[in-house]
C-alpha positions as CSV (number, residue, x, y, z in Angstrom):
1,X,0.0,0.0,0.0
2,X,2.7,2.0,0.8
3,X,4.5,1.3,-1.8
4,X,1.8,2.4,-4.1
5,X,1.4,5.6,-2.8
6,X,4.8,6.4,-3.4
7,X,5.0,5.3,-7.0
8,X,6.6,7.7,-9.3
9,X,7.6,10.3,-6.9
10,X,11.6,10.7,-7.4
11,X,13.3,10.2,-4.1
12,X,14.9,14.0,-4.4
13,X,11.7,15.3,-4.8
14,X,10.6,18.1,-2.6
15,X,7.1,19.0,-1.5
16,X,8.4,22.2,0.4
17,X,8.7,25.2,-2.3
18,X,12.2,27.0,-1.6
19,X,12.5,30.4,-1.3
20,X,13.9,32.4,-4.4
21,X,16.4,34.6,-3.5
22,X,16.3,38.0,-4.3
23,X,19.6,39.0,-7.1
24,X,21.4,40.9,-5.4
25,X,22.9,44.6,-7.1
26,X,26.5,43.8,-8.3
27,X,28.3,47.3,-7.2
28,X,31.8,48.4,-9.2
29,X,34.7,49.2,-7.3
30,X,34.5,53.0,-8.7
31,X,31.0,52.6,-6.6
32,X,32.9,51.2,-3.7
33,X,35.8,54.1,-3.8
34,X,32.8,56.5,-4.0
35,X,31.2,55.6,-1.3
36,X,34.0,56.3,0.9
37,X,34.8,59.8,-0.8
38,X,31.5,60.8,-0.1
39,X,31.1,59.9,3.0
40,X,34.9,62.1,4.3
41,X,33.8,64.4,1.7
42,X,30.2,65.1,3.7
43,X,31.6,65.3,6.6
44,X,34.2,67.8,5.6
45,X,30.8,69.3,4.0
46,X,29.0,69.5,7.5
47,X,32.1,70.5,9.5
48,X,33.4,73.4,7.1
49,X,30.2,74.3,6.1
50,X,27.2,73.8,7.8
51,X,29.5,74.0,11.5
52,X,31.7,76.7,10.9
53,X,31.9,80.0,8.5
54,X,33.9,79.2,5.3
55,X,37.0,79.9,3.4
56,X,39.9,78.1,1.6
57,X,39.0,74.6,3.3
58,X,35.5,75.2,1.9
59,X,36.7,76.1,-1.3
60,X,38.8,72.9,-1.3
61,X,35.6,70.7,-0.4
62,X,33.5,72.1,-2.9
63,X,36.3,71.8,-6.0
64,X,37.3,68.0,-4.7
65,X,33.2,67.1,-4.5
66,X,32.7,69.1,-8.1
67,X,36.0,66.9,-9.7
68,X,34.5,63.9,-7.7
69,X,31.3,64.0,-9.5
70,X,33.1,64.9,-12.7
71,X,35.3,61.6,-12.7
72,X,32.9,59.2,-11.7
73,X,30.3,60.6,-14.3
74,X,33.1,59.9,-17.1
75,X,34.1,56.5,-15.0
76,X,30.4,55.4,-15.6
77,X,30.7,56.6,-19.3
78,X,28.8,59.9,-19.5
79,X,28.7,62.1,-22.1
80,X,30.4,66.0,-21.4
81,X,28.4,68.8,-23.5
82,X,30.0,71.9,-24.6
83,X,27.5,73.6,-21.9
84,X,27.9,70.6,-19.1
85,X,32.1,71.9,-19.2
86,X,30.8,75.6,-19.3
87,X,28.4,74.9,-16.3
88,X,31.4,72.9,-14.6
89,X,33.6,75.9,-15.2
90,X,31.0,77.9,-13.6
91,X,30.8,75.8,-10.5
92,X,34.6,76.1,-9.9
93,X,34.7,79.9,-10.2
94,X,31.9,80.5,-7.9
95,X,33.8,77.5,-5.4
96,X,36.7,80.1,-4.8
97,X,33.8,82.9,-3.7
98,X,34.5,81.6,0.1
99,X,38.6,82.1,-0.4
100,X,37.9,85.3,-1.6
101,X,35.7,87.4,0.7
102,X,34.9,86.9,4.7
103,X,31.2,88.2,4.3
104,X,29.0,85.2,6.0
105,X,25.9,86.4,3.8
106,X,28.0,85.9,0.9
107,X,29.3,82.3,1.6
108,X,25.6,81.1,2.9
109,X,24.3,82.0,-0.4
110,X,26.8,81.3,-2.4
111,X,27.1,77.6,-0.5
112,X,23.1,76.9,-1.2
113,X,24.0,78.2,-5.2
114,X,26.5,75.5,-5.2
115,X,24.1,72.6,-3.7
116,X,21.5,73.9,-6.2
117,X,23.8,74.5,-9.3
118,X,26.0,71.2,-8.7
119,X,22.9,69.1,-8.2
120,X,21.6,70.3,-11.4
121,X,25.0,69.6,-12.9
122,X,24.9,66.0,-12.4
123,X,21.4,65.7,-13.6
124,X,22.4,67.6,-16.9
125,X,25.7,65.3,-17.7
126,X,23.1,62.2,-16.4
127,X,20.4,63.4,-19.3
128,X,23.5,64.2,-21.3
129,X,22.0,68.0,-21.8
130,X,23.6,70.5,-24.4
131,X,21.5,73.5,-22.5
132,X,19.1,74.5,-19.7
133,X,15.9,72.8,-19.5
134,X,12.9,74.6,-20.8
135,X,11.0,73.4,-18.2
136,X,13.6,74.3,-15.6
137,X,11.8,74.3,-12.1
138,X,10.3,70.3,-12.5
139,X,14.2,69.8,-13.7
140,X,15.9,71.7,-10.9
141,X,12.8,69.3,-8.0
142,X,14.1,66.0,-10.3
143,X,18.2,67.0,-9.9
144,X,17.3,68.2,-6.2
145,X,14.8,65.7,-4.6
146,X,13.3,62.8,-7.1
147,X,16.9,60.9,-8.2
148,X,18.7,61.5,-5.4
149,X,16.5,59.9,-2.8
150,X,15.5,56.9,-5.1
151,X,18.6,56.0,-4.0
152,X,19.2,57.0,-1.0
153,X,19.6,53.2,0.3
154,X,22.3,52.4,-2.0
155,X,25.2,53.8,0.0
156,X,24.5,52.0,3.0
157,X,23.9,48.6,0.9
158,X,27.1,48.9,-0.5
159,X,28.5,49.6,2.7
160,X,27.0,45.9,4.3
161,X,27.6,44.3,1.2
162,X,31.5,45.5,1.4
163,X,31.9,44.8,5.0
164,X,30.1,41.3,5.1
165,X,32.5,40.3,2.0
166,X,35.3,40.9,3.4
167,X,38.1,39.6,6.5
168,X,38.1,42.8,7.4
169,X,35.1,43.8,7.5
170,X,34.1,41.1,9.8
171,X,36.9,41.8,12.0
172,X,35.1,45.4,12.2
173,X,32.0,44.3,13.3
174,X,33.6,41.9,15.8
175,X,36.1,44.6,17.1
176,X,32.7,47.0,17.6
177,X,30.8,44.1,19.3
178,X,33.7,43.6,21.7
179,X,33.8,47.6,22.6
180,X,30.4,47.6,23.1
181,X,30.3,44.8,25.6
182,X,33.3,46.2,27.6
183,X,32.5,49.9,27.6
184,X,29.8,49.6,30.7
185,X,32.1,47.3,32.6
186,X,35.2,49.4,32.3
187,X,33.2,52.5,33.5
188,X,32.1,50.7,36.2
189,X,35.7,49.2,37.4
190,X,36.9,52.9,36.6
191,X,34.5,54.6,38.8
192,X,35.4,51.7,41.6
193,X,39.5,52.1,41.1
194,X,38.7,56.3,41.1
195,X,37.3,55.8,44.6
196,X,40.0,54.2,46.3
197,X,42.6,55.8,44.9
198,X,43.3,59.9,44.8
199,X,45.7,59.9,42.5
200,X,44.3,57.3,39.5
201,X,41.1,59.8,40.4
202,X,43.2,62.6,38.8
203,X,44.6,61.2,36.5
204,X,41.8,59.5,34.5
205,X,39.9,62.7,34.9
206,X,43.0,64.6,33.3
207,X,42.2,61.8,30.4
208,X,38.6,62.6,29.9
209,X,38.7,66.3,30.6
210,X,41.1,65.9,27.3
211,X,39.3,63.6,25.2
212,X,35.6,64.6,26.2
213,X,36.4,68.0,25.9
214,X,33.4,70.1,23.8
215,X,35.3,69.9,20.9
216,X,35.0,66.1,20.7
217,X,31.4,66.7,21.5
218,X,31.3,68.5,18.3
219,X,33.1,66.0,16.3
220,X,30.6,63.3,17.0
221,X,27.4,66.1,16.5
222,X,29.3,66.5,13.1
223,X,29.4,62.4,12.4
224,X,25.7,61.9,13.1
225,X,24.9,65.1,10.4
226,X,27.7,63.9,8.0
227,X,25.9,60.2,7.7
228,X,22.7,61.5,5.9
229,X,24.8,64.1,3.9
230,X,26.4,61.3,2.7
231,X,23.7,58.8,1.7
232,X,22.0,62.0,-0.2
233,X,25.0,62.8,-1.9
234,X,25.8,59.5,-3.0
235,X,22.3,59.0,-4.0
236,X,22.5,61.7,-6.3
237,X,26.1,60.7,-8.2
238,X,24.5,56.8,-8.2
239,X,20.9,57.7,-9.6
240,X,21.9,59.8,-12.1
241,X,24.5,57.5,-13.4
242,X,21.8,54.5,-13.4
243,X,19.0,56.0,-14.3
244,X,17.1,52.5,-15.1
245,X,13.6,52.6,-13.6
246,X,13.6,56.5,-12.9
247,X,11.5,58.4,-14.8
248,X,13.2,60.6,-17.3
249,X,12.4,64.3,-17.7
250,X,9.3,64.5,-20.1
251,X,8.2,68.2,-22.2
252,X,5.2,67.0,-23.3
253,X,4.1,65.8,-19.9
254,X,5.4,69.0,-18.6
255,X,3.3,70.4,-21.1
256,X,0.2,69.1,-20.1
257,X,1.0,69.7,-16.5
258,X,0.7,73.5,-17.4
259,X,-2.1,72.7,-19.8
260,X,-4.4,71.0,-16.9
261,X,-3.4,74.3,-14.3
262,X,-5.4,76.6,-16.8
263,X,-8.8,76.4,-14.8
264,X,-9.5,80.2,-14.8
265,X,-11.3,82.2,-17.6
266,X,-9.5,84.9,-19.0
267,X,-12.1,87.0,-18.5
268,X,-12.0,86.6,-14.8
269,X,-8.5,87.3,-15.1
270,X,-8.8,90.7,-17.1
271,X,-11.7,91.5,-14.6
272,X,-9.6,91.1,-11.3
273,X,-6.4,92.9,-13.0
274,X,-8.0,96.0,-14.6
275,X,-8.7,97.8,-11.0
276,X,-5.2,97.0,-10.0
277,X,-3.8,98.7,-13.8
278,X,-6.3,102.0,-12.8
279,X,-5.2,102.0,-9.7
280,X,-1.8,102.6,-10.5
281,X,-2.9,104.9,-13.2
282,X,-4.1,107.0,-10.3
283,X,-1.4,106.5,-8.4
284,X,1.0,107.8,-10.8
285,X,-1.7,111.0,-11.5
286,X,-1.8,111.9,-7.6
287,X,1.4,111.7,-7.2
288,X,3.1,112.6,-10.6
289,X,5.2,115.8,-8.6
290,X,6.6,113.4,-5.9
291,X,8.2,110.8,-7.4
292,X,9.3,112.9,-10.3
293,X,11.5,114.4,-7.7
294,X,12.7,111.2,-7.1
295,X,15.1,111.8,-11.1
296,X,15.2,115.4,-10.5
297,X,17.4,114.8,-7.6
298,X,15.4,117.4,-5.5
299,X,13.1,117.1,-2.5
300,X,9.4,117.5,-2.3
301,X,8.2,120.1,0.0
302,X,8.4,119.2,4.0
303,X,10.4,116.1,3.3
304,X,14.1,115.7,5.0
305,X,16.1,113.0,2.3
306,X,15.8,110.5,5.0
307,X,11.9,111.2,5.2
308,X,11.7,111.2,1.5
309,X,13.8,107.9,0.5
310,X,12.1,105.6,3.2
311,X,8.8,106.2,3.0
312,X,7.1,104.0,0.5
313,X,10.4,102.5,-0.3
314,X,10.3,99.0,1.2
315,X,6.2,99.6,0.1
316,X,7.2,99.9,-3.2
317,X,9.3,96.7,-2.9
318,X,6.6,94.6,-1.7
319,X,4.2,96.0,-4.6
320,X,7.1,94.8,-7.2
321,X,7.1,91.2,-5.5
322,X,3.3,91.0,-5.5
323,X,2.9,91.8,-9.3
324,X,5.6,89.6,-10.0
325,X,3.0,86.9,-8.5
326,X,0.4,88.2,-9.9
327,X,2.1,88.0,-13.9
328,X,2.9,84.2,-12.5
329,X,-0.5,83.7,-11.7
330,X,-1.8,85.1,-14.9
331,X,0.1,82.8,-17.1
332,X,-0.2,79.5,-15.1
333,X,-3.8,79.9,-14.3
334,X,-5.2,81.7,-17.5
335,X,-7.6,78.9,-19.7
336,X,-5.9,80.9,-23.0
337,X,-2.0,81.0,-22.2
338,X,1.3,79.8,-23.7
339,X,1.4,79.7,-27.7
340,X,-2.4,80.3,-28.0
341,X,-2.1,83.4,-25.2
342,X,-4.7,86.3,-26.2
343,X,-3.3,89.7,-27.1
344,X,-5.3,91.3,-24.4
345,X,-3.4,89.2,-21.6
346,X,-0.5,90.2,-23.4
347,X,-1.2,93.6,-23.2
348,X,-2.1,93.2,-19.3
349,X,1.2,91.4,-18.9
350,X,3.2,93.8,-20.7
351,X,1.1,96.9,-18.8
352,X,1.8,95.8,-15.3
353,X,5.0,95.2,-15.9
354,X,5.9,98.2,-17.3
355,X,4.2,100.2,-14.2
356,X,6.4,97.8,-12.0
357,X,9.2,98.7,-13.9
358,X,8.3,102.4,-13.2
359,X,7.8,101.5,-9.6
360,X,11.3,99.9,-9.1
361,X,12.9,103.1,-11.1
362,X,11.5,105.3,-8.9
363,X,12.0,103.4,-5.3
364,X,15.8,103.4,-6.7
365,X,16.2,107.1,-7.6
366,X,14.9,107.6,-4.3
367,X,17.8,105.2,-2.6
368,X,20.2,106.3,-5.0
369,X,19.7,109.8,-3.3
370,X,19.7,108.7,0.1
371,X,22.6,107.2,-0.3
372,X,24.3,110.2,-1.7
373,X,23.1,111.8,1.4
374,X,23.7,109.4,4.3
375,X,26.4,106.9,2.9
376,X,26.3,103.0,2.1
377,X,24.9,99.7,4.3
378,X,24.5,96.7,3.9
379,X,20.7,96.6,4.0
380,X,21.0,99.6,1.2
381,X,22.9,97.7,-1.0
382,X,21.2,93.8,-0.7
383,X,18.4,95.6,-1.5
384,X,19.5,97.5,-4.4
385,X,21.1,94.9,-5.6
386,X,17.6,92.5,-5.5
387,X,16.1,95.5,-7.0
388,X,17.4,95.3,-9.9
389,X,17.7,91.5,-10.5
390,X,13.8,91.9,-10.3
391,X,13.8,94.7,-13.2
392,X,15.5,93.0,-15.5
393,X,13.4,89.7,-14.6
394,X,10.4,91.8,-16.0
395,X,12.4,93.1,-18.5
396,X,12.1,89.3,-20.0
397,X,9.0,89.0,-19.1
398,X,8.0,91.9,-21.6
399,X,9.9,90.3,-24.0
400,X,8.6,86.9,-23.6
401,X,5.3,88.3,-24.4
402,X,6.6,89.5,-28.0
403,X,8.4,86.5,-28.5
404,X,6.6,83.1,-27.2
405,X,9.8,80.8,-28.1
406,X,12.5,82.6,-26.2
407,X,13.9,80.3,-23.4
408,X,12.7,81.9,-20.5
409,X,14.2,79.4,-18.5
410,X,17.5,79.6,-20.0
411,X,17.2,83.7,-20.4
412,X,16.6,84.2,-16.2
413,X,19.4,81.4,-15.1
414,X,21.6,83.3,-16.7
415,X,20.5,86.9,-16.1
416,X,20.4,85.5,-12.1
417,X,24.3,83.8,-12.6
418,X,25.5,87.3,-13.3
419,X,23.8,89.0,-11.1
420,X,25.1,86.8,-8.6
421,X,28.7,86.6,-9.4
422,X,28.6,90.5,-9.4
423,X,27.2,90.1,-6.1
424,X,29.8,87.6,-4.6
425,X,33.1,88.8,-6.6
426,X,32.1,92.5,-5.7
427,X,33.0,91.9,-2.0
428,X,30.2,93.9,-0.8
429,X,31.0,94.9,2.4
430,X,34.2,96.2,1.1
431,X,32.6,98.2,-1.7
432,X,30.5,99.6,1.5
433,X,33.1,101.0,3.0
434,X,35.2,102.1,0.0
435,X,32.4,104.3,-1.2
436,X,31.8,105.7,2.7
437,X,35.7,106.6,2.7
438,X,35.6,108.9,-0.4
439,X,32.4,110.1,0.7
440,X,33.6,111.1,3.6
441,X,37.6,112.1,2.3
442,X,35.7,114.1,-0.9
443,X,33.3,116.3,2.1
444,X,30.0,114.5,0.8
445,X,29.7,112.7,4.1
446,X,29.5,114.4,7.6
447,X,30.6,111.6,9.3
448,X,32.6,108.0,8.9
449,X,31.2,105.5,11.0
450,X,34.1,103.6,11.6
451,X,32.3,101.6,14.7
452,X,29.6,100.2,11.9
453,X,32.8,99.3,9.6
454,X,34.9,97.5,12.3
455,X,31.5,95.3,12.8
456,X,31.3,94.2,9.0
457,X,33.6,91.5,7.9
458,X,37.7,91.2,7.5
459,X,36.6,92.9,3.5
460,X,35.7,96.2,5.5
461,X,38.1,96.3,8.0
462,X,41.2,95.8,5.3
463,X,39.7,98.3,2.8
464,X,39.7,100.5,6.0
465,X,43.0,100.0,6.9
466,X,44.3,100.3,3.2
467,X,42.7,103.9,3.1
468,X,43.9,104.9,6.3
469,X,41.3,105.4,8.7
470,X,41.8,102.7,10.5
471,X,45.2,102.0,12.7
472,X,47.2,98.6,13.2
473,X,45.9,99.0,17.0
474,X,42.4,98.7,15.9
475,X,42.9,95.7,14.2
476,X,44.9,94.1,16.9
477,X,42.2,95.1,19.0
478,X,39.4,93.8,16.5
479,X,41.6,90.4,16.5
480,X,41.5,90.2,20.1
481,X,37.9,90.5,20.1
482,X,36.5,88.4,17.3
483,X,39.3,85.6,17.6
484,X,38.9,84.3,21.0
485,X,38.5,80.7,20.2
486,X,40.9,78.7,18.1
487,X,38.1,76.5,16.8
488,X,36.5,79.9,15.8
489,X,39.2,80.8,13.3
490,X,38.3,78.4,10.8
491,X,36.1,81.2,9.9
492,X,38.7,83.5,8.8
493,X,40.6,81.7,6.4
494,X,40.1,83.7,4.0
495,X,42.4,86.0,1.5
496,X,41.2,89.1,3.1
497,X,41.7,87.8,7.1
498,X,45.0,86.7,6.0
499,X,46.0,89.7,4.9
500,X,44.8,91.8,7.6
501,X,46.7,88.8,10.1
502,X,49.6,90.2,8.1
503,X,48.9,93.8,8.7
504,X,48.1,93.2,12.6
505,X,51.4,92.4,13.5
């Protein structure tokens, strides 16, 4: 019977279904001496930049990350476009901004254009891009957050699979198994050895008052940050070098993305604008004698200059930022936009654009004169500055509407690149106190604050110094007072702080 039952059943055969194994990713050795890179390189990221102020270490961490990127990205076979070296070139000139200035606003901004920028970078030599992406904002989220944490994983999989593969590897883990177990019970006979004995007291405490000190505390703050850093870096050079199963960058669906957003009639559109448009119509009636005053360079009656430039200035401002969404708002939302876009929302486009341009003209004229009166700050110049990055951003917008297939995108990355380069390479606290001097040396200025100028950055104080209003005592003293910590002076390594090191003694 039994017999029977088993009749024509093979011996090895085996009524319990195994398990298929999942493949396992085969990683490359360039992936393997990436991983590594990236994660020293992130923490010299978090240490140099995120921790403490910037300057030629920084510099060094950005060019070594930038040239990291670059030769993996040819390691794994990628082609280099004529505007992938130019944007590279562009990376490395504005990576020397925190060797060449001591301004903290400067490096911060000039440390998040990197990020930005050298994210986009790698996404452009991934796609194998020969110019900016029209559709540049669902680009820049992509380059930013889509492909970078698809594969945010990877790093720490190639980081088990490398330490389970190898002697020593496993030694590793053992080694960190055995310090973990021994850790409580040598505190423990530590703390019992410190009480009966005075002397092994002080000494182990002289130990830990060394090691534990708060700079140590900082290191190990500093690891924990570095460890995402890393996995999001390495995410971004690994995804956009396999870009198998993410989904590529699409126009047409970008198209219709746009295309499904136009849910308002144009008529509504024309209806809510045209109050703003008279509005300003009447503005510019009523007060036609005031801000004309603004280019004549003379002062409205009962109006001091600093009456006259800060009232409505920063008013003014926020009017230019609001129509600014208001013209966004017009073309995203509008049912008739893009090639098929009506002339009368051109015309509205055009007309508020122009009054804004009037608007910014005239909130300048008025700065421009206070200046001339009162002198340079930093608030004064930041804001001239933003000023006029936001006329000649409506500057393109007029033209836009005249000519539907200029690149918009490409037009305003590289109206903003300028604009910020001229920012960053114009040292601009040193440009504050420059023009302050000869305002001050040529009789136009009453008086030289020289307090507010030994508060800016090393930029001031050294263009100070170099014109003479400032003495090799004050810098000492400013030395003594702004580098009390060693630690701290990370900050200052900078062309200008080493020159006024130099100058100090």
């Amino acid at each position: 019977m039994e017999n029977n039952m088993l009749k024509g059943f093979d011996e090895n055969t085996s009524f319990i279904s195994q398990p298929v194994e999942k493949e396992k990713p085969e990683y490359s050795k360039a992936e393997t001496l990436l991983s590594v890179f990236v994660l020293i390189a992130s923490f010299c990221f978090v240490r140099y930049v995120l921790f403490h102020a910037m300057g030629f270490i920084t510099t060094a961490v950005f060019i070594a990350i930038i040239s990291a990127a670059i030769i993996y990205m040819k390691k794994k076979e990628c082609e280099f476009s004529r505007f992938n070296k130019v944007f590279a070139a562009v990376l490395y000139i504005f990576s020397l901004v925190f060797s060449i200035t001591a301004n903290s606003l400067v490096k911060n901004l000039d440390a998040a254009f990197l990020i930005g920028a050298g994210a986009y970078f790698v996404y452009s030599v991934g796609a194998s891009s020969d110019k900016i992406d029209r559709f540049l904002p669902y680009a820049m989220f992509k380059a930013i957050f889509e492909y970078p944490f698809s594969h945010i994983g990877t790093q720490a999989s190639i980081t088990s699979d490398s330490l389970s593969n190898s002697k020593t590897g496993s030694n590793a883990k053992l080694i960190i198994l055995g310090l973990i177990i021994t850790v409580p019970l040598t505190a423990i006979v530590a703390s019992l050895l410190m009480s009966a004995d005075d002397g092994l007291e002080r000494m182990l405490s002289g130990i830990y008052d060394k090691i534990f000190r708060e700079e140590f505390w900082n290191i190990i703050l500093q690891l924990i940050v570095a460890v995402p850093c890393s996995l999001y870096l390495f995410g971004l050079f690994y995804s956009n070098s396999h870009r198998n199963g993410l989904i590529a960058l699409n126009e047409q669906v970008c198209t219709q993305k746009l295309y499904n957003m136009r849910a308002i009639s144009n008529l509504v559109v024309y209806t809510a604008v045209t109050p703003i448009c008279i509005l300003y119509v009447l503005f510019f009636i009523s007060q036609a004698g005031y801000f004309l005053s603004a280019f004549t360079k003379s002062l409205p009656e009962g109006f001091t200059y600093a009456d006259y430039a800060r009232r409505g200035f920063f008013e003014l401002f926020a009017v230019a930022l609001i129509n600014l969404g208001v013209l966004c708002f017009m073309s995203l939302f509008s049912k008739k936009a893009g090639r098929e876009k009506p002339s009368a929302l051109k015309f509205y486009s055009v007309l508020l654009s122009a009054f804004t341009l009037v608007l910014i003209a005239t909130a300048m004229s008025k700065m421009v004169m206070y200046i001339s009166k009162y002198g340079l700050t930093a608030l004064r110049f930041y804001t001239s500055w933003f000023m006029v990055l936001l006329a000649m951003i409506f500057v393109l917008i007029i033209i836009k509407q005249f000519r539907f297939d200029m690149k918009f995108s490409k037009h305003l990355a590289v109206v903003f690149t300028l604009m910020f380069g001229l920012l960053c390479f114009s040292r601009p606290e040193a440009v504050i106190a420059r023009y302050n001097i000869e305002m001050y040396k040529s009789g136009n200025l009453e008086e030289l604050d020289t307090d507010t100028i030994m508060r800016m950055s090393d930029d001031a104080v050294l263009t100070a110094y170099n014109e003479g209003v400032i003495t090799s005592e004050d810098i000492s003293e400013f030395h003594e007072h702004n580098y009390s910590a060693d630690a701290d002076k990370l900050r200052y390594f900078n062309i200008s702080s080493v020159i006024l090191e130099t100058r100090s003694h």
